[in-house]
NUDREN-958480 format. One record per residue (C-alpha): residue number from 1; residue in one letter; x, y, z. Coordinates in steps of 0.2 Angstrom, whole numbers, plus 5000, padded with zeros to 4 digits. Layout:
<recs>
> NUM / a / X / Y / Z
...
</recs>
This chain:
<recs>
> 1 / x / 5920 / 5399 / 5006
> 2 / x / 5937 / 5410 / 5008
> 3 / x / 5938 / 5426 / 5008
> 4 / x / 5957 / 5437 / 5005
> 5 / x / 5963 / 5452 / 5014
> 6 / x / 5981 / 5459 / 5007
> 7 / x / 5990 / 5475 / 5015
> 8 / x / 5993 / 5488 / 5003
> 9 / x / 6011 / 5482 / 5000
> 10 / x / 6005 / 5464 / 4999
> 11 / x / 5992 / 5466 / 4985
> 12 / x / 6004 / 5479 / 4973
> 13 / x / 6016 / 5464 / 4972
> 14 / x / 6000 / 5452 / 4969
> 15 / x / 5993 / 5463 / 4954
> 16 / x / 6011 / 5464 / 4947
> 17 / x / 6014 / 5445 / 4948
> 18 / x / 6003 / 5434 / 4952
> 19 / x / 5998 / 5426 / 4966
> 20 / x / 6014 / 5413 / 4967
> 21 / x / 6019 / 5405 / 4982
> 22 / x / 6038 / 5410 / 4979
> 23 / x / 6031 / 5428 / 4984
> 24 / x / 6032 / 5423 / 5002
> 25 / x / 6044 / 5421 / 5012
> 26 / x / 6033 / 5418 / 5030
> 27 / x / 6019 / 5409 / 5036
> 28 / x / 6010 / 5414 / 5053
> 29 / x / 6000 / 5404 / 5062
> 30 / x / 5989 / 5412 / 5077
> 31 / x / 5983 / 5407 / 5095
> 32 / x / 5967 / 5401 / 5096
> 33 / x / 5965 / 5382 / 5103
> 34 / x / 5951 / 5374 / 5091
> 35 / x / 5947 / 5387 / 5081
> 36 / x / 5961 / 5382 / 5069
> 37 / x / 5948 / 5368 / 5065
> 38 / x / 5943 / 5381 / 5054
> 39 / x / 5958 / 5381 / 5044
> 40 / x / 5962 / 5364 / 5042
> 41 / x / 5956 / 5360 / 5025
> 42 / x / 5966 / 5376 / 5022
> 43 / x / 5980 / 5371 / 5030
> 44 / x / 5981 / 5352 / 5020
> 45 / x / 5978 / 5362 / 5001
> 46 / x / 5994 / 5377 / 5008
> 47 / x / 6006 / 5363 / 5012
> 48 / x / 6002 / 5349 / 5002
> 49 / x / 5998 / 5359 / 4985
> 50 / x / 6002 / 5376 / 4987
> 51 / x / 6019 / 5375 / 4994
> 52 / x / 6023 / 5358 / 4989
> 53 / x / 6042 / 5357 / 4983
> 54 / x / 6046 / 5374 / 4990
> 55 / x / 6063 / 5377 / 4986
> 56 / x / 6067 / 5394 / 4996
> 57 / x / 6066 / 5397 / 5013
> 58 / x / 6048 / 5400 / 5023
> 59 / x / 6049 / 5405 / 5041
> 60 / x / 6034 / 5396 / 5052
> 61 / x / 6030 / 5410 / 5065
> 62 / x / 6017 / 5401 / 5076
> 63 / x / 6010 / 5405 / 5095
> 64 / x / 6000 / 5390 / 5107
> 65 / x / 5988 / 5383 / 5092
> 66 / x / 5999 / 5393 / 5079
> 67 / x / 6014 / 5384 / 5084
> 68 / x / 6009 / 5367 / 5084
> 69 / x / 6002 / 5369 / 5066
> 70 / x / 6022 / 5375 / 5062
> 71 / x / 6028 / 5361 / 5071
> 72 / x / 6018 / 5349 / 5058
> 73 / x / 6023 / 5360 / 5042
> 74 / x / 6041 / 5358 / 5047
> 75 / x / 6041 / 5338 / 5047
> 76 / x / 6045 / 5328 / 5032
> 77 / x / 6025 / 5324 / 5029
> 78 / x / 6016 / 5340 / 5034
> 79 / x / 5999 / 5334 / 5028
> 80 / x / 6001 / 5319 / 5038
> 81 / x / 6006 / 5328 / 5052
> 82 / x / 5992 / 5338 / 5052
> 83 / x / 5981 / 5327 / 5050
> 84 / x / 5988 / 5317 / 5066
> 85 / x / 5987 / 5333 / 5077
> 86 / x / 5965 / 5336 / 5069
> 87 / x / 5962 / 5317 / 5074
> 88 / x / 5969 / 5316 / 5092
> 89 / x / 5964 / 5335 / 5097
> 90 / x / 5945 / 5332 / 5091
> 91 / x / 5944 / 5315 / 5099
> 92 / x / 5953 / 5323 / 5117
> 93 / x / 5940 / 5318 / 5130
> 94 / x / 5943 / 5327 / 5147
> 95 / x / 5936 / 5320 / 5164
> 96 / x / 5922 / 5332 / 5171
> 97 / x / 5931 / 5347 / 5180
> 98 / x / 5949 / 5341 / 5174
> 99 / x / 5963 / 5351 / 5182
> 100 / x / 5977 / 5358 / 5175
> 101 / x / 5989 / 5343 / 5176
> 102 / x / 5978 / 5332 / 5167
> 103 / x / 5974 / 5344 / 5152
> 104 / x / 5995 / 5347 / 5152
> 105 / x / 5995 / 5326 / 5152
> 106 / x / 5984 / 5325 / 5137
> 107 / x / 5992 / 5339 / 5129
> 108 / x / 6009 / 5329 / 5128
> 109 / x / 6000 / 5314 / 5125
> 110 / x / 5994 / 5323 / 5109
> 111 / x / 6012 / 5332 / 5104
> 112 / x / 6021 / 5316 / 5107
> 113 / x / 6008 / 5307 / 5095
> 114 / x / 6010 / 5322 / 5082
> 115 / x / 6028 / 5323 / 5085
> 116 / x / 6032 / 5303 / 5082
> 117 / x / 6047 / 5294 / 5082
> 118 / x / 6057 / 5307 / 5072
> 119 / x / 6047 / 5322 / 5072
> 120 / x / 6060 / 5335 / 5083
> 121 / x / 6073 / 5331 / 5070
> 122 / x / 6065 / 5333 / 5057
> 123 / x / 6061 / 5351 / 5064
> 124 / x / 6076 / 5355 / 5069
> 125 / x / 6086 / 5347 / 5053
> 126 / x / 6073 / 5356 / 5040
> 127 / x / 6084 / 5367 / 5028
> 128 / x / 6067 / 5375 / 5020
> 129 / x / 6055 / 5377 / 5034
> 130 / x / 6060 / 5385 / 5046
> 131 / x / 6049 / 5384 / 5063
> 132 / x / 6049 / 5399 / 5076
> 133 / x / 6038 / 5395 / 5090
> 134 / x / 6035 / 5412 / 5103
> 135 / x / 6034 / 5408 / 5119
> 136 / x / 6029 / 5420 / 5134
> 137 / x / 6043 / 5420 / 5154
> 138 / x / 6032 / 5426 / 5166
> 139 / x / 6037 / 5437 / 5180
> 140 / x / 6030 / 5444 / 5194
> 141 / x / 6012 / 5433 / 5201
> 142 / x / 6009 / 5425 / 5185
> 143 / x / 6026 / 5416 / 5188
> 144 / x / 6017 / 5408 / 5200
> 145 / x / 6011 / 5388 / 5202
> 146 / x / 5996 / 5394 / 5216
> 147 / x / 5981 / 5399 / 5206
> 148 / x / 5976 / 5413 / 5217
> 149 / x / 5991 / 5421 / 5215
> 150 / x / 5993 / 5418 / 5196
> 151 / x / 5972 / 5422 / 5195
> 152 / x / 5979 / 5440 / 5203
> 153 / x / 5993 / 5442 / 5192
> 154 / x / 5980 / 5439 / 5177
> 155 / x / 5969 / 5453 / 5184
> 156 / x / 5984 / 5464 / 5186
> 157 / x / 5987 / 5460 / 5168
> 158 / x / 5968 / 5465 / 5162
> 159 / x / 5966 / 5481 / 5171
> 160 / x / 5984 / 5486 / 5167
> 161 / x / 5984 / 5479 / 5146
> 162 / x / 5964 / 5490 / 5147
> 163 / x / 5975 / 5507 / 5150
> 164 / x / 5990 / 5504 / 5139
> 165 / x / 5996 / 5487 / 5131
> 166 / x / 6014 / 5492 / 5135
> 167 / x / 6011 / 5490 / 5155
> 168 / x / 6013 / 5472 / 5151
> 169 / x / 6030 / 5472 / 5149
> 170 / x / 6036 / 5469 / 5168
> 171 / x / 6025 / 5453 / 5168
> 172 / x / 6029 / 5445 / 5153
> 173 / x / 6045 / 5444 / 5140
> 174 / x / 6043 / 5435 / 5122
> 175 / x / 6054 / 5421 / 5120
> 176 / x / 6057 / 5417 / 5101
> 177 / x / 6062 / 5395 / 5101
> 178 / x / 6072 / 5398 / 5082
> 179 / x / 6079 / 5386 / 5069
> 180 / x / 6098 / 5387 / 5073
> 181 / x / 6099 / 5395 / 5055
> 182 / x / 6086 / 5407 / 5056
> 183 / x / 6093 / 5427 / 5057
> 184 / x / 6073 / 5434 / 5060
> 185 / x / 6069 / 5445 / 5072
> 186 / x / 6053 / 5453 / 5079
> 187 / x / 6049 / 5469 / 5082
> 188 / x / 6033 / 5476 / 5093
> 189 / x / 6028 / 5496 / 5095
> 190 / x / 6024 / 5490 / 5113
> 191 / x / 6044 / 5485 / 5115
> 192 / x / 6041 / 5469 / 5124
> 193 / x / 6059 / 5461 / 5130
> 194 / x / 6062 / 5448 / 5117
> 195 / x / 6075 / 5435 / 5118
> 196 / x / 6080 / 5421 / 5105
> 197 / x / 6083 / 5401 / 5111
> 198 / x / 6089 / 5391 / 5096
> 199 / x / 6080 / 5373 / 5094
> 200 / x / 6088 / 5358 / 5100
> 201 / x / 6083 / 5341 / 5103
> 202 / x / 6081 / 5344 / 5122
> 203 / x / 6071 / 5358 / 5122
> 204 / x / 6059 / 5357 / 5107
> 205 / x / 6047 / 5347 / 5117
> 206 / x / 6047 / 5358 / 5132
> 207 / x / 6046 / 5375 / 5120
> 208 / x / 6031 / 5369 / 5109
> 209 / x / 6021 / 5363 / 5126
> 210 / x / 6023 / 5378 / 5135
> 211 / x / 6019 / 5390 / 5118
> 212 / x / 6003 / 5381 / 5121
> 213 / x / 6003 / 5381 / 5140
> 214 / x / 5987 / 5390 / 5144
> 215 / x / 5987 / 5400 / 5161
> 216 / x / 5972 / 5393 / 5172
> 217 / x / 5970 / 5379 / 5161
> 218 / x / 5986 / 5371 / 5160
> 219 / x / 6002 / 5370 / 5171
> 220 / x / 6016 / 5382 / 5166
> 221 / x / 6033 / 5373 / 5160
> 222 / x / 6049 / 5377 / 5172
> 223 / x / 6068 / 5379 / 5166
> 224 / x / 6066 / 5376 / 5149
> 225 / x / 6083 / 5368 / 5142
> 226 / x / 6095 / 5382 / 5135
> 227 / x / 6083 / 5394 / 5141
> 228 / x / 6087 / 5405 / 5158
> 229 / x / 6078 / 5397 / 5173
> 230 / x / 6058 / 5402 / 5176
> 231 / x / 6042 / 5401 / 5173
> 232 / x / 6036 / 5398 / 5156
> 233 / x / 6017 / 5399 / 5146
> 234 / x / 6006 / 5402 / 5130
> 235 / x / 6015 / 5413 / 5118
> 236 / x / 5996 / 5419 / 5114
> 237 / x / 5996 / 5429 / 5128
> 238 / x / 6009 / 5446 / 5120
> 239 / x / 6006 / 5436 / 5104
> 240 / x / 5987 / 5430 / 5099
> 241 / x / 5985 / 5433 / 5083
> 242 / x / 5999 / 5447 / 5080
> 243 / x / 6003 / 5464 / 5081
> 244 / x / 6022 / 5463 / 5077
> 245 / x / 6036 / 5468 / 5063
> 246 / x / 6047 / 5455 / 5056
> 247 / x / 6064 / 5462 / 5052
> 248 / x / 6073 / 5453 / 5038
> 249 / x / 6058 / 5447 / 5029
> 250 / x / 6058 / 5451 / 5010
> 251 / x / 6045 / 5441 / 5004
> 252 / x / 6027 / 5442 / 5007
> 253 / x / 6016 / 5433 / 5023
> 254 / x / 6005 / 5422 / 5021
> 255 / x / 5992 / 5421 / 5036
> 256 / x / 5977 / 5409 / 5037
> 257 / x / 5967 / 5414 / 5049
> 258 / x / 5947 / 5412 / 5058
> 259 / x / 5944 / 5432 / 5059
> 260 / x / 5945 / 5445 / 5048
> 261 / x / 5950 / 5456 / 5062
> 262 / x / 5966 / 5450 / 5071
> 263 / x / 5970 / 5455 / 5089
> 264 / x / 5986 / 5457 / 5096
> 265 / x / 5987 / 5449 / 5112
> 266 / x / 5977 / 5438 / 5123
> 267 / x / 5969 / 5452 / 5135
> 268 / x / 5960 / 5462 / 5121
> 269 / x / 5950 / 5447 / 5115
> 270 / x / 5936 / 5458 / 5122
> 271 / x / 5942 / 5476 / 5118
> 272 / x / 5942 / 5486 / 5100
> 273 / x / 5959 / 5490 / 5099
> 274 / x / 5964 / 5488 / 5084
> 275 / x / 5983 / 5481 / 5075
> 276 / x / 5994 / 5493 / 5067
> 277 / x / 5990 / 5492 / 5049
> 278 / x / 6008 / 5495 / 5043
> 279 / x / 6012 / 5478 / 5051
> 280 / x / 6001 / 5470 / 5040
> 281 / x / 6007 / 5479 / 5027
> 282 / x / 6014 / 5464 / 5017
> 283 / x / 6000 / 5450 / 5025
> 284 / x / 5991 / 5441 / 5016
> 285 / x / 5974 / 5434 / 5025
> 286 / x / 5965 / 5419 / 5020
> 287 / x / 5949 / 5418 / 5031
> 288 / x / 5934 / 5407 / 5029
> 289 / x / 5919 / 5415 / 5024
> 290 / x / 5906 / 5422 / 5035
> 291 / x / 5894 / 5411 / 5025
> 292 / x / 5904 / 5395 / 5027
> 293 / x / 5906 / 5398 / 5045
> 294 / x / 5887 / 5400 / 5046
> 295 / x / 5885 / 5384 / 5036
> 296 / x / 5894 / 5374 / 5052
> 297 / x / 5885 / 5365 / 5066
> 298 / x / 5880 / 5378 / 5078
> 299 / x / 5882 / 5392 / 5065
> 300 / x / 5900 / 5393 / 5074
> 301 / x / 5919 / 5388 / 5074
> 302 / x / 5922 / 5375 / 5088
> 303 / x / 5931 / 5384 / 5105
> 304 / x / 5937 / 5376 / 5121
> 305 / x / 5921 / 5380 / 5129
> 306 / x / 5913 / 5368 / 5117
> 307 / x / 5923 / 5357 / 5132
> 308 / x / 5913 / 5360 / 5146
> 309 / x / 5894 / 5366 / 5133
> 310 / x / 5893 / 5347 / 5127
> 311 / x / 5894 / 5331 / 5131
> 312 / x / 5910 / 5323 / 5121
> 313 / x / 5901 / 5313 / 5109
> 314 / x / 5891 / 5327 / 5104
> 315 / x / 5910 / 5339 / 5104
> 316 / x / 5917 / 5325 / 5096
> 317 / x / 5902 / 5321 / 5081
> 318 / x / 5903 / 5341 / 5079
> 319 / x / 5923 / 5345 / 5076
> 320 / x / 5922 / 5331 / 5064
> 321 / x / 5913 / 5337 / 5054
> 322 / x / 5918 / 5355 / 5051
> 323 / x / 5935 / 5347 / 5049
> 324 / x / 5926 / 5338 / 5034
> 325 / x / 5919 / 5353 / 5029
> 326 / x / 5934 / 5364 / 5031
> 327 / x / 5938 / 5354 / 5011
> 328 / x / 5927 / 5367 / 5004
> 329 / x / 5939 / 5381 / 5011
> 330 / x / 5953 / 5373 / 5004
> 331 / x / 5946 / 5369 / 4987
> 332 / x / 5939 / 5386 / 4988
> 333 / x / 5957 / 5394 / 4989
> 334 / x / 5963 / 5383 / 4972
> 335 / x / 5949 / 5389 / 4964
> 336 / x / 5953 / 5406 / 4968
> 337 / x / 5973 / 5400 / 4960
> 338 / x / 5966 / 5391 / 4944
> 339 / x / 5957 / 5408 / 4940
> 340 / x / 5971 / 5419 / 4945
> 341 / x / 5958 / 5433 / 4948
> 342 / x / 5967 / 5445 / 4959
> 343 / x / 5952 / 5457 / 4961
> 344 / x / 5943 / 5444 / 4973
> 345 / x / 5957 / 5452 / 4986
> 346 / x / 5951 / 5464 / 4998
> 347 / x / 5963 / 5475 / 5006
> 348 / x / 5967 / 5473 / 5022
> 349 / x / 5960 / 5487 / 5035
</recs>
């Protein structure tokens, strides 16, 4: 059901002592909308076994979907918090043809139901996890509220991110939403302007929304409080599933995740390029098997275009379930603890 991919780093320290979750000291959690339903067994057995009474510090490094997992870890119930987000996102029903301000309506609908009554303190206020959601400023046409224009910034962006990733950098900057206490920083061989905006009870809201604020589908979020004034989307978009170095991170990383091969940004979803294997040097994957995945409805993870391919009882019937079978992942991964068999690790690359 799960399968393990370790850097060259990563699994060293694994054969030398164990696999113990004081080894890590960072959690990533990618972009991807509803394909973390994949992970969501995962997700309940890593915060609500694995990591259960942590004691040291883990940072939460998440973008759009990634980020709104970290924002449930981080709150005094993680498990419950999870389980809030799987409940309301599988049963979101959108009118046919919706427009971007009623998909950004239902999304806050959704993180104020996730969040609760004292969800953003208990962010902000956690000592042990530490959230950092990434976040993308827009320049140039995809600063822009008018779809045609942004539509032509996005082209810009395909044609330009097909010839060299690091072309990107006039259009967008990564904007890091921090802890107040966390010292991390982020490093990219591309060099994308990166800038740091400590959490806050004001702006927490606003951050997480537009981490997950994609272009197209959802509205953009302006002026984010304690952030300089502009336009502000999905942190996917420099940041899908990761291509970066964190400086100041000791420990080992922990990354659930639905694909063995990760991708860095959002424009080479459909491209080969490759991540830099030296950044996932001290990764650990935890993917769902290819058989488990084939074992789904559909033989597939859910995506947003299950939206607009079905009819929202059938959408609805479907994510259920794989969040029910997604248990097998999970168990599949204490299994993998109880037997303490380090030669089920593949290595990464």
């Amino acid at each position: 059901m799960l399968e393990i991919y370790a850097g060259k780093t990563a699994l060293k320290t694994l054969q030398q002592e164990g696999f113990k979750q004081e080894l890590f000291s960072s959690f990533l959690g990618a972009s991807g909308g509803p394909k973390w339903f994949a992970l969501y067994g995962l997700d309940k057995y890593v915060f609500g076994q694995f990591f259960q009474n942590r004691q040291t510090e883990l940072n939460l490094i998440g973008s759009s979907a990634g980020a709104f997992r970290a924002a449930c870890f981080a709150q005094k119930d993680p498990v419950a918090s999870i389980t809030r987000m799987a409940e309301s996102y599988s049963e979101t029903v959108y009118s046919k043809s919706a427009k971007p301000e009623e998909i950004t309506r239902k999304a806050i609908e959704l993180l104020d139901y996730v969040l609760g009554e004292n969800g953003v303190e208990e962010i902000i206020q956690n000592k042990i996890y530490k959230t950092h959601f990434l976040v993308n400023k827009m320049n140039g046409f995809v600063a822009s509220d008018n779809n045609i224009t942004l539509l032509l910034g996005l082209i810009k962006s395909t044609v330009r991110n097909r010839i060299d990733r690091k072309l990107l950098r006039d259009q967008y900057e990564r904007y890091v939403f921090k802890s107040p206490s966390s010292k991390l920083k982020f490093y990219d061989y591309c060099d994308f302007q990166t800038e740091y905006i400590d959490l806050t009870t004001a702006n927490l809201k606003s951050a997480l929304l537009a981490s997950g604020s994609i272009p197209m589908v959802m509205q953009g979020i302006k002026d984010i409080p304690g952030a300089p004034d502009g336009m502000y989307r999905d942190g996917g978009i420099v940041d899908y599933h990761f291509d970066i170095k964190i400086e100041d991170n000791n420990g080992l990383i922990l990354y659930p995740h639905f694909s063995p091969v990760p991708k860095a940004g959002w424009f080479d979803k459909n491209l080969k390029r490759k991540v830099l294997t030296e950044n996932y040097d001290k990764i650990v994957m935890l993917v769902p098997s290819a058989s488990f995945v084939k074992s789904l409805p559909y033989s597939k993870i859910p995506d947003r275009t299950d939206f607009t391919k079905m009819e929202p009882d059938q959408r609805i019937k479907y994510w259920k379930t794989v969040l029910v079978e997604t248990q097998r992942v999970g168990d599949s991964f204490g299994d993998f603890l109880a037997s303490g068999d380090i030669n089920k690790i593949q290595t990464f690359g």
